[in-house]
C-alpha positions, 0 to 999 in steps of 0.5 A, a space after each residue: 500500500 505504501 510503494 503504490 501511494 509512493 508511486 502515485 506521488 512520484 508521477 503526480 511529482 513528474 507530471 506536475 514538474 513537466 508542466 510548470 518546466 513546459 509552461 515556464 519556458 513558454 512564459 519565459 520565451 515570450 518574455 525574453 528571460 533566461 531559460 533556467 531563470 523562467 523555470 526557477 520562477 515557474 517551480 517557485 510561483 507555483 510551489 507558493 501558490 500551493 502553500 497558500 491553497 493547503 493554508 486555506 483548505 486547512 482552515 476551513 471551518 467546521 460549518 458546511 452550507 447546505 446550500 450556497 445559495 443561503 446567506 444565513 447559517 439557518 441551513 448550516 450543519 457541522 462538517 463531519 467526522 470524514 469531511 474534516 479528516 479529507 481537508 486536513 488530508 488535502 492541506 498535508 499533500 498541497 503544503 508538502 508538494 508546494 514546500 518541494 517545489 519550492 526547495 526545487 525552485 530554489 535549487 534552480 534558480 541562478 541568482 541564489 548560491 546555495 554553498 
């Protein structure tokens, strides 16, 4: 079970570099900038916003709206017990792939001296 979850997060680590890689230097391209500079930024740009996002799954409330269309909490209900267990999940896994793209984008980048 641990070596197939491993797997998955191993592809959802290429599949995701692959892209930002692809889209940074297509961003980078248009802009006129460094090559190693545009992916360093992409992997950087991309692991904060991902930081952001488990930050606020995180913190979601433990009321749920039945309904969106009701602004009062007369249709509220308590979130329950699988409901709050799978945010705190997804926070974990946005927080812990946004912290890898960062140390990744930081590595990269060629304006930073790491030694």
């Amino acid at each position: 079970m641990i070596g197939s979850a491993a797997r998955r997060l191993a592809v959802l680590f290429a599949v995701l570099a692959a892209s930002i890689t692809l889209g940074s230097l297509a961003v980078g391209l248009l802009l006129g900038a460094a090559p190693q500079r545009a992916v360093s930024l992409g992997f950087l740009t991309c692991g904060s916003f991902l930081l952001v996002m488990g930050f606020f799954v995180g913190s979601r409330g433990p009321v749920r709206l039945i309904r969106a269309e009701r602004g009062s909490l007369a249709g509220a209900r308590m979130a329950r017990p699988d409901e709050r267990n799978e945010a705190i999940n997804l926070s974990a896994l946005f927080v812990a792939v946004g912290f890898v793209l960062l140390l990744v984008g930081v590595v990269l980048d060629p304006q930073t001296a790491l030694i």
